[in-house]
Every structure is written in C-alpha cells, then in structure tokens.
C-alpha beads as a LAMMPS data file, in Angstrom:
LAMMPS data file: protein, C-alpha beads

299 atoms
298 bonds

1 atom types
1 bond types

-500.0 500.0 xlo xhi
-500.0 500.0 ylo yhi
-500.0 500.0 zlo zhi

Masses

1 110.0

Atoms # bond

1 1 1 133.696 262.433 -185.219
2 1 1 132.314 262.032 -188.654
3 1 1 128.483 262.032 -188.622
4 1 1 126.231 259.916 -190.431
5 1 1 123.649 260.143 -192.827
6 1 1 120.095 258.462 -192.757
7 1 1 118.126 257.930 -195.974
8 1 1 114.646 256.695 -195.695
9 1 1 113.101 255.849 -199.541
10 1 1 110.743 253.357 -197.883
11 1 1 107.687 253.825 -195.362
12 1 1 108.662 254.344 -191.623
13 1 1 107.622 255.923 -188.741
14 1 1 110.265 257.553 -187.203
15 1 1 109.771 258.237 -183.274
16 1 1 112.435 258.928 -180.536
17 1 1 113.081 257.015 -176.927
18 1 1 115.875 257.637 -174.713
19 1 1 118.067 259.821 -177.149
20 1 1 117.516 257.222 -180.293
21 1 1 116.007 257.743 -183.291
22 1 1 113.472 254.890 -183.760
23 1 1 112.925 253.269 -186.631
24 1 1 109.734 251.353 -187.191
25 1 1 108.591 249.902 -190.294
26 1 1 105.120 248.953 -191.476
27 1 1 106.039 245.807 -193.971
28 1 1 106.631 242.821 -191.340
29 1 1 109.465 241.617 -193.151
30 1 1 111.662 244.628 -191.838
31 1 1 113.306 244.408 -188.480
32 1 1 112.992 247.737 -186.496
33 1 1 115.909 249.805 -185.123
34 1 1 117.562 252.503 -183.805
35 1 1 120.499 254.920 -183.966
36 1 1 121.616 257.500 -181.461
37 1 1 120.989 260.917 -182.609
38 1 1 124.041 262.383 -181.501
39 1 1 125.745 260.206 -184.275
40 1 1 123.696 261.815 -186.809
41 1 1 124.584 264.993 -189.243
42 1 1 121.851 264.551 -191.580
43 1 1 118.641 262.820 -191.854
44 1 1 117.177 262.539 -195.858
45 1 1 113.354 262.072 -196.306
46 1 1 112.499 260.803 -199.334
47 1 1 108.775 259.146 -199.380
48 1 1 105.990 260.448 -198.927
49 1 1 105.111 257.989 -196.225
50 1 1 107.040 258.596 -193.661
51 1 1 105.623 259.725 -190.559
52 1 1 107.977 261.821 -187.728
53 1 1 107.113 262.444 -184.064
54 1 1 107.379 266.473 -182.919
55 1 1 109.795 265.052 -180.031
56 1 1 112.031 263.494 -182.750
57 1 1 112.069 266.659 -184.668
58 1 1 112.837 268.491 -181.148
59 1 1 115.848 266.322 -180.536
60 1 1 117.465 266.091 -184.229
61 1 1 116.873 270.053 -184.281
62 1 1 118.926 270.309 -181.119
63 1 1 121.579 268.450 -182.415
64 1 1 121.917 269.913 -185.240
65 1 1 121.184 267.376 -187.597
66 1 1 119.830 268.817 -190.724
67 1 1 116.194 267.206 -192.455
68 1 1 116.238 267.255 -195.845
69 1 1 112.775 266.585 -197.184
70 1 1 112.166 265.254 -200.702
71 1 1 108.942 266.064 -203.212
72 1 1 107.252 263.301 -205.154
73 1 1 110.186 263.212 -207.805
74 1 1 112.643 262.129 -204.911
75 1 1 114.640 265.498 -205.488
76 1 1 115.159 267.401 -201.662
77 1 1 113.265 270.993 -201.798
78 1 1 113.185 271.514 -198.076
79 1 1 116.054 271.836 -195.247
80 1 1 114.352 272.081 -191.420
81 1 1 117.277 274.097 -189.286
82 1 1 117.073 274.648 -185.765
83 1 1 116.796 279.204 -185.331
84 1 1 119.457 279.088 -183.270
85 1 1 122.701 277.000 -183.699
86 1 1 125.427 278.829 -181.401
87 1 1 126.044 279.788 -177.513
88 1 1 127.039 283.634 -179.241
89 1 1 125.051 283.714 -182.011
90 1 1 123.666 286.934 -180.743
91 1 1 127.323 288.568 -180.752
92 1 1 128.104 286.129 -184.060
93 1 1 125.382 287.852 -185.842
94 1 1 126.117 291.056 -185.412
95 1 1 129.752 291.145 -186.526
96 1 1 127.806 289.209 -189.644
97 1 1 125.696 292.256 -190.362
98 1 1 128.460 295.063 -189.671
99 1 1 130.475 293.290 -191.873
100 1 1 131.936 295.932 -194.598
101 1 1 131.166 296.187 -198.165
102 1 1 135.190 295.820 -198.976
103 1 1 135.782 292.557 -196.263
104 1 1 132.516 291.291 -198.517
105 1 1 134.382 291.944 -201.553
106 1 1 137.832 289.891 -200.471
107 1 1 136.428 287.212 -199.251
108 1 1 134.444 286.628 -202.330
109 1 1 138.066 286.760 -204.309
110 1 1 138.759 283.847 -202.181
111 1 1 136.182 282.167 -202.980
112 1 1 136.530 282.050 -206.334
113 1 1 140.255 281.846 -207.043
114 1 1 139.856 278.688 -204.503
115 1 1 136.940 276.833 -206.866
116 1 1 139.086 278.207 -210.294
117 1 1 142.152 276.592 -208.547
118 1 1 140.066 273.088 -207.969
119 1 1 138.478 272.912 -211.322
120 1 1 141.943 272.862 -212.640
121 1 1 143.118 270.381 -210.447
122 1 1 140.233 268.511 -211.438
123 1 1 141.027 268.810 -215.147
124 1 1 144.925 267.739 -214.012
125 1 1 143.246 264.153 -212.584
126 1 1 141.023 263.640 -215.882
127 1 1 144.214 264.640 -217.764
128 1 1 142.579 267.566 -219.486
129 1 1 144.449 270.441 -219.941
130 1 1 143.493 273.075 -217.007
131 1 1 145.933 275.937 -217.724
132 1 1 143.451 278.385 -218.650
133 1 1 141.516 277.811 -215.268
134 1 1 145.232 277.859 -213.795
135 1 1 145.788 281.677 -215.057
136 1 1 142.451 282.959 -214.365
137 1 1 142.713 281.769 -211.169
138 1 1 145.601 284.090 -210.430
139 1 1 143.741 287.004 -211.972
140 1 1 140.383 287.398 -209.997
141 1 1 139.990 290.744 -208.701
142 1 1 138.343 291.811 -205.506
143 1 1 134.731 291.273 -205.572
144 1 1 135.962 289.032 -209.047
145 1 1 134.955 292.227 -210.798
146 1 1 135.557 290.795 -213.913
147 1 1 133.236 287.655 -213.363
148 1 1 136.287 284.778 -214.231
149 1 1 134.439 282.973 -212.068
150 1 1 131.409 282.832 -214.836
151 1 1 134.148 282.701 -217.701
152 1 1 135.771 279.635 -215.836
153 1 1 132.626 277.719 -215.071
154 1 1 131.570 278.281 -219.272
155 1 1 135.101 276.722 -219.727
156 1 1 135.041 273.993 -217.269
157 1 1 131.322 272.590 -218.043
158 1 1 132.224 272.667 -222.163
159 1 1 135.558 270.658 -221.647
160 1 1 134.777 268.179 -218.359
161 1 1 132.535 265.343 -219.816
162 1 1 133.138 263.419 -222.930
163 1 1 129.300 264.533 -224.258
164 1 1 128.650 266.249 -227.625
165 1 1 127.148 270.098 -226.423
166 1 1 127.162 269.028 -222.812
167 1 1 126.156 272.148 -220.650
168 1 1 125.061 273.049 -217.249
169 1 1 121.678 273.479 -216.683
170 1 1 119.480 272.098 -213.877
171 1 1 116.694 270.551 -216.466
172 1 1 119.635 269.769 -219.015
173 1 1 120.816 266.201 -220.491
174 1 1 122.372 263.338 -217.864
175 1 1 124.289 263.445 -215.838
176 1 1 122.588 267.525 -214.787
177 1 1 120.127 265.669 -212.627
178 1 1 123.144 263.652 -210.303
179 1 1 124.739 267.005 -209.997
180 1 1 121.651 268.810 -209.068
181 1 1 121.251 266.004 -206.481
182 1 1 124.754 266.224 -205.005
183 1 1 124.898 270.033 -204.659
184 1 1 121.723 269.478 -202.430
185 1 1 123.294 267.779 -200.592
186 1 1 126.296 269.790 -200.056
187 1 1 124.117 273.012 -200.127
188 1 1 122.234 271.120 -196.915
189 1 1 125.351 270.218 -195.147
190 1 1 126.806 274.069 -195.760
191 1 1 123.698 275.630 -194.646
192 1 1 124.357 273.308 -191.425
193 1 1 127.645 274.121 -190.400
194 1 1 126.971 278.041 -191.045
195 1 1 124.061 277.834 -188.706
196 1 1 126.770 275.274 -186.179
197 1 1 128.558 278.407 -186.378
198 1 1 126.322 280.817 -185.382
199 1 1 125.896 282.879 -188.998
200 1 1 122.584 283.639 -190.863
201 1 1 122.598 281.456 -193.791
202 1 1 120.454 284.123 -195.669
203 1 1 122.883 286.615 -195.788
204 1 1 125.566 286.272 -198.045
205 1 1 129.077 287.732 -199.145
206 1 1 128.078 287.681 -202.997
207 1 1 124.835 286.346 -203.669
208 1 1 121.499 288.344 -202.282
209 1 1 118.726 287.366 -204.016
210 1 1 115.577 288.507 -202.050
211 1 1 113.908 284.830 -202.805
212 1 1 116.790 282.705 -201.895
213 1 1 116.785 281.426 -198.144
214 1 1 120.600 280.176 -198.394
215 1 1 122.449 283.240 -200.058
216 1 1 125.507 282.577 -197.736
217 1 1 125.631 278.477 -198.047
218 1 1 125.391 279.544 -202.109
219 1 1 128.553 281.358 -201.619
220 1 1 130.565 279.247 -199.105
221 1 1 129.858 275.620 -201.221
222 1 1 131.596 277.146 -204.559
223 1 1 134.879 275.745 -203.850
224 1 1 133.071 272.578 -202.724
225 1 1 131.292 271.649 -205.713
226 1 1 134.312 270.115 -207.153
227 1 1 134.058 266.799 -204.797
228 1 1 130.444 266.467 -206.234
229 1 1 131.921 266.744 -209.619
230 1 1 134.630 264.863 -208.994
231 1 1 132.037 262.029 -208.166
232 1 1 129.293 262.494 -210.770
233 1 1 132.272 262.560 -213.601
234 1 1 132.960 258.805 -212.041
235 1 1 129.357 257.983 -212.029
236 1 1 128.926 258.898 -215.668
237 1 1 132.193 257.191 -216.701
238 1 1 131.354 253.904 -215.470
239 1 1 127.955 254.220 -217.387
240 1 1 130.296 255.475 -220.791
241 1 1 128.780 258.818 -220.026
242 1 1 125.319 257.676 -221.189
243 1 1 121.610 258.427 -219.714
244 1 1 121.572 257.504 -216.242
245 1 1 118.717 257.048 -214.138
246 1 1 119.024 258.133 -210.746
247 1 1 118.690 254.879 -208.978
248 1 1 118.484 254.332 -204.760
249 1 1 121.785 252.968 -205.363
250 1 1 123.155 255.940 -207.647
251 1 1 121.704 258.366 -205.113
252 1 1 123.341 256.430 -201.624
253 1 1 126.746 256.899 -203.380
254 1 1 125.944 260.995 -203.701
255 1 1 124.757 260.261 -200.016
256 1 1 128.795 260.076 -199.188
257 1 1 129.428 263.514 -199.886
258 1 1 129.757 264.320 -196.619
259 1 1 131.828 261.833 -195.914
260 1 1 134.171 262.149 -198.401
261 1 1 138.075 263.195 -197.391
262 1 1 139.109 266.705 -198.220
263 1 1 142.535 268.049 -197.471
264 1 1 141.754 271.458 -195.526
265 1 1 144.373 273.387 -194.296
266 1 1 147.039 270.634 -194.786
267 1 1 144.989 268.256 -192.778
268 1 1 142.451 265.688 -194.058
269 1 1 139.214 265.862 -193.266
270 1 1 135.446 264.683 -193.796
271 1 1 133.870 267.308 -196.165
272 1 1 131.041 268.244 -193.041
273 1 1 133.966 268.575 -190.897
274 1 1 135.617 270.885 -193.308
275 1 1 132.643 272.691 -193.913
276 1 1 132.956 273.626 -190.032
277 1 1 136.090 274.823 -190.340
278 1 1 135.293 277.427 -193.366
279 1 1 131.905 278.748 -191.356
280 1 1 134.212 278.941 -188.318
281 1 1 137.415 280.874 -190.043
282 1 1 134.360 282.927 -192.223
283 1 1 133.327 284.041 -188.813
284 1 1 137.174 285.184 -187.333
285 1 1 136.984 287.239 -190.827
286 1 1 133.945 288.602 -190.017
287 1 1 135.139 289.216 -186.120
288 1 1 138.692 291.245 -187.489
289 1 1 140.845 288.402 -186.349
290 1 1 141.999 286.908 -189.459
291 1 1 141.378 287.914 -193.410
292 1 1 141.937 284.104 -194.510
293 1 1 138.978 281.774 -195.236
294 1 1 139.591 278.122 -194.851
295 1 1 138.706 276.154 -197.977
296 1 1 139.785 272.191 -199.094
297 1 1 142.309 272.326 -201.808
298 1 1 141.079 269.571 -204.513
299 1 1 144.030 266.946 -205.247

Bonds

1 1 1 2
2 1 2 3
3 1 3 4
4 1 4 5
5 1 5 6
6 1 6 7
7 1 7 8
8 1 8 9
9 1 9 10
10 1 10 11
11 1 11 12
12 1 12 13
13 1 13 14
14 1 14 15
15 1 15 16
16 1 16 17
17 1 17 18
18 1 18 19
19 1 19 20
20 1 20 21
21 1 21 22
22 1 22 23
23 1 23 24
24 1 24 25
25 1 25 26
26 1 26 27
27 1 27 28
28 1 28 29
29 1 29 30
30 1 30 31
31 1 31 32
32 1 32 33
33 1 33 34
34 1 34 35
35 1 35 36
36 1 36 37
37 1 37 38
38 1 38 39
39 1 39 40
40 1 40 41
41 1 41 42
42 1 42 43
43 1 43 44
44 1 44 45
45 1 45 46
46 1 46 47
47 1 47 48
48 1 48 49
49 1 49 50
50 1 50 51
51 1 51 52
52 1 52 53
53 1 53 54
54 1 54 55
55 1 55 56
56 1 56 57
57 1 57 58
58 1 58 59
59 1 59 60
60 1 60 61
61 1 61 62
62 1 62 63
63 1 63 64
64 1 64 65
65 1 65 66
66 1 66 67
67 1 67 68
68 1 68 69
69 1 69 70
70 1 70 71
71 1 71 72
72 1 72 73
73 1 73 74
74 1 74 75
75 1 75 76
76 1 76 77
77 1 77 78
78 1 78 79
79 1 79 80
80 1 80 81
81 1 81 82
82 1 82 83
83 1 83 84
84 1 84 85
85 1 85 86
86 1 86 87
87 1 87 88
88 1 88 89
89 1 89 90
90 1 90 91
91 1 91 92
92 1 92 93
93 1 93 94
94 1 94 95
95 1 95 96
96 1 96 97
97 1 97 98
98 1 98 99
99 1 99 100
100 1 100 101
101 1 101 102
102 1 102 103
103 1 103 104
104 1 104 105
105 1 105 106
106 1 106 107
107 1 107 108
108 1 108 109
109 1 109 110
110 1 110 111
111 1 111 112
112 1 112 113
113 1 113 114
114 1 114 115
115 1 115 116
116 1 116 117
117 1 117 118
118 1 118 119
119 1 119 120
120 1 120 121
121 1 121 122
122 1 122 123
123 1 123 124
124 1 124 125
125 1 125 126
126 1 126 127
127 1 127 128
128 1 128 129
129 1 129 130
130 1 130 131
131 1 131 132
132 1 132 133
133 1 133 134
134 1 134 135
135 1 135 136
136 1 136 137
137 1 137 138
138 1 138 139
139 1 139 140
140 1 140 141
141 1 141 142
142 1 142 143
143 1 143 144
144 1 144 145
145 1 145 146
146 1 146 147
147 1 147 148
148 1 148 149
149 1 149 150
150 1 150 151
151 1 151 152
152 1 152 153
153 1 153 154
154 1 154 155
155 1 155 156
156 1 156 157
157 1 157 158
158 1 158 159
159 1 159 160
160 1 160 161
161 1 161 162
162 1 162 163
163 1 163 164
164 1 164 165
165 1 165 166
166 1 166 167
167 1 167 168
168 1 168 169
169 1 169 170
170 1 170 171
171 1 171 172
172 1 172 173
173 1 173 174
174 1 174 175
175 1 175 176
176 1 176 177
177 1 177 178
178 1 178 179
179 1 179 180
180 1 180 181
181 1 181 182
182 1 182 183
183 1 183 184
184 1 184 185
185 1 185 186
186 1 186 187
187 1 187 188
188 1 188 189
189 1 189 190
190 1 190 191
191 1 191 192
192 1 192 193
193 1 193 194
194 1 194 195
195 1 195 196
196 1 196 197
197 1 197 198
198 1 198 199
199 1 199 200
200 1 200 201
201 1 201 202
202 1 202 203
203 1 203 204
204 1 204 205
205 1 205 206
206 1 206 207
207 1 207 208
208 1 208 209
209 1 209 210
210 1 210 211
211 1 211 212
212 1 212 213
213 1 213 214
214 1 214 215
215 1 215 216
216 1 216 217
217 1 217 218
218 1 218 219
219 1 219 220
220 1 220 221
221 1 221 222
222 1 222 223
223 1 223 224
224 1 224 225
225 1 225 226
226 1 226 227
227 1 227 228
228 1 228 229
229 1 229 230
230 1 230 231
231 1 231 232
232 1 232 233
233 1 233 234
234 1 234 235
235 1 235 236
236 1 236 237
237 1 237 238
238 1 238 239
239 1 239 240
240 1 240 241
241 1 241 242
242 1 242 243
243 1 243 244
244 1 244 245
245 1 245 246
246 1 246 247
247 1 247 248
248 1 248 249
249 1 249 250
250 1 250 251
251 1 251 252
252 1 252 253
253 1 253 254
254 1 254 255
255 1 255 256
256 1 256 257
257 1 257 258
258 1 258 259
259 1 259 260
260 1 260 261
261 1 261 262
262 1 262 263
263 1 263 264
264 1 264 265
265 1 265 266
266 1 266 267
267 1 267 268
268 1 268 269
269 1 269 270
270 1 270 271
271 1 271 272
272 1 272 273
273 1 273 274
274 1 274 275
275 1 275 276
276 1 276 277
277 1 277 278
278 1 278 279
279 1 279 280
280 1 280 281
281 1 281 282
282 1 282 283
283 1 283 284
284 1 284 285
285 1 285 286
286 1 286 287
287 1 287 288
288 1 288 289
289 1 289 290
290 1 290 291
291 1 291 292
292 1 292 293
293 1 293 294
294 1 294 295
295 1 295 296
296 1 296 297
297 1 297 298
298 1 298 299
C-alpha cells in the first residue's frame, strides 16, 4: 500500500477522532475533513499556525508516519520519530552495533558503486555522455578508499544542468534550493523506514559525525538522490533552467518523491516502499544472512 503525504502551508488545527486525522480550518470558506491515519506515511508542517493535539501526535507516532516540521522560510529542519519502530528492535539493535568494521566497509562499496551506476544512467536519459561515471563505478574499493564517490559527484554536478559554473552547494544558485528541498524529503522518508526496521538512524556505515542525528539515513539515501535529481533537472528544464522560486505548487510536485516508481530488485516499486526493502536487506547484512543490500537501479 503506498502511503500518502499531507502538506499543510495554510492554518489548521489538526486533532484526531476515531483513528482520523482531523482537519479543521479557521477561514470559513474551507470545508473541514479527515483522513485515516493508517493511510498516512508522512505528514509536512509548513506554517507556523498550525496547531496539533498530543493524541494526534500519539497516533501518527504509532503508525509510523513521520512529521516533518518547517521554519519560517518553509524549508523542513525537524523530523518527530516514534523511539521505537520494531517488535525486535532490541535484538535489531544489537546486531547494528556488533556490526564489524570490514561488513561497514562493503556495504559502503555498495553504496556507492549503486549511486555512480545511477548518475550514469541519469546522464544516458539526458543524453550526456556518462562513461566516466560508468568506469568509476566498477572501480570503488571497499570502504571507496579512493573517494570516486567525491570524484563522481564533482563530475556529475559540473556536467548535469545546462548553467554556466553550476555547482552543488546548499546556499548556491537555482535550482540548489529544490534539491535541498527534495533530499529532505527523501532524508525524512529514509530515516522512517530505518526506524520501520528497527535500526538506529544515528549510527551509520560511513558517515559519523558527532552532530548529525541521521548518520545512517545520510548513507542509505545516496543511491536515492538520483530520483530527486531526476525531478529537479525536469523542474529546471521547463523553466529553461532559469531562477525558480520555490512555489506551493513547485514544492507539492517534490512532495511525490515518495511516490515515485523505482525498479528495486527487478520489481517496481514506490520509492517509501523501496526504502523498506533496503533498511530491511541492510538489517539481514547486519544479522550474517546475506552480504547484498537492496538498492533501485535508476532507468
């Protein structure tokens, strides 16, 4: 079941009554609602008006559904999780933190070969030419020693949009500010399904830095990105790759992320669902049952 996403950019008060999520508004023009919360993957929080009920949070947190909260610039800074997401998460946890410096190492090869391997696919549908990101691909060592993953992303973000001295930086030109958008997203709906799956989202395979909450969903979305790419790069086209302002429509486009098809495994999927799938195969890695991590191959 694919699971939706609410975004609320206007005043509400947002209350709960037999398992919906209520939705009252103050302007009398607006006709109140509701949605059943167990349809729900992700609730967005974007004004500063809005006003939630402690038994709403209660019952979105035991679902599972992630809150997203957004600061006066409309950009999300916050993601409320519930502490624990999984029957085993006990057991889960503790294969997590035994895991070995070497297992580490692998699956962070994985990782990155899988995100090289989509950024050339990527360049293959704008009809750029991807063969570099093709070879280094096939040459990341365990633990990608040699960092292609940071020679490949230098490569990618100089060569993907039709702007003079484009680069990648969170306070760069357009479109930097729809990406940093998007991978908030994502980075929300990864944290999600690696809590769904009963893993610490602060612990990571690669990154550890002491001030970053989400080391582990940091890792995991790498070979995600690419679908929020793939979508910005459209964005930007239709606007000639110009400055765009990040609209309520631009943003409920970025709001399909996790909607979007991915082919996992040979089988399409929703992104969320997919993201399941990699925090469930990251944990049989962890466990000794398999060395493979699941990620969506870009086509």
């Amino acid at each position: 079941m694919i699971k939706r996403t609410l975004f609320f950019s206007n005043p509400a008060y947002l209350s709960t009554k037999q398992n919906q999520l209520v939705i009252k508004f103050p302007e009398d023009d607006k006709i109140d609602r509701s949605v059943p919360i167990e349809d729900l993957g992700m609730v967005i929080l974007e004004n500063q008006q809005i006003t939630l009920t402690n038994g709403l949070i209660t019952k979105l947190i035991q679902n599972k559904t992630a809150i997203v909260n957004c600061n006066q610039q409309h950009l999300p800074i916050s993601l409320l999780q519930p502490l624990s997401g999984h029957s085993e998460q006990m057991e889960r946890l503790r294969y997590q933190l035994d895991a070995s410096v070497p297992l580490k190492k692998n699956l962070w090869q994985q990782t990155i070969v899988q995100k090289i391997q989509n950024q050339a696919n990527h360049f293959k549908k704008r009809q750029k030419n991807g063969l570099k990101l093709t070879n280094w691909s096939k040459h990341v060592k365990s633990g990608d020693s040699k960092n292609h993953e940071g020679v490949s992303a230098a490569y990618y973000w100089q060569n993907l949009f039709d702007i003079p001295l484009f680069t990648r930086n969170p306070k760069g030109i357009s479109p930097n500010h729809l990406l940093n958008y998007g991978y908030a997203i994502l980075r929300a709906s990864t944290a999600r399904a690696i809590i769904g799956s009963g893993l610490l989202p602060n612990l990571g395979i690669f990154h550890r830095n002491k001030y970053n909450a989400y080391c582990l969903a940091d890792d995991l979305m790498e070979p995600y990105r690419i679908f929020v790419d793939d979508l910005v790069f459209d964005i930007s086209k239709e606007h000639d790759h110009q400055d765009i302002e990040l609209t309520t429509d631009i943003k409920m486009k970025l709001l399909q992320i996790p909607a979007l098809d991915v082919f996992i495994d040979g089988q399409k999927s929703p992104l969320m669902n997919a993201l399941s799938r990699t925090t469930s195969s990251l944990f049989f890695c962890f466990e000794g049952s398999s060395r493979r991590l699941l990620f969506p191959e870009f086509i």
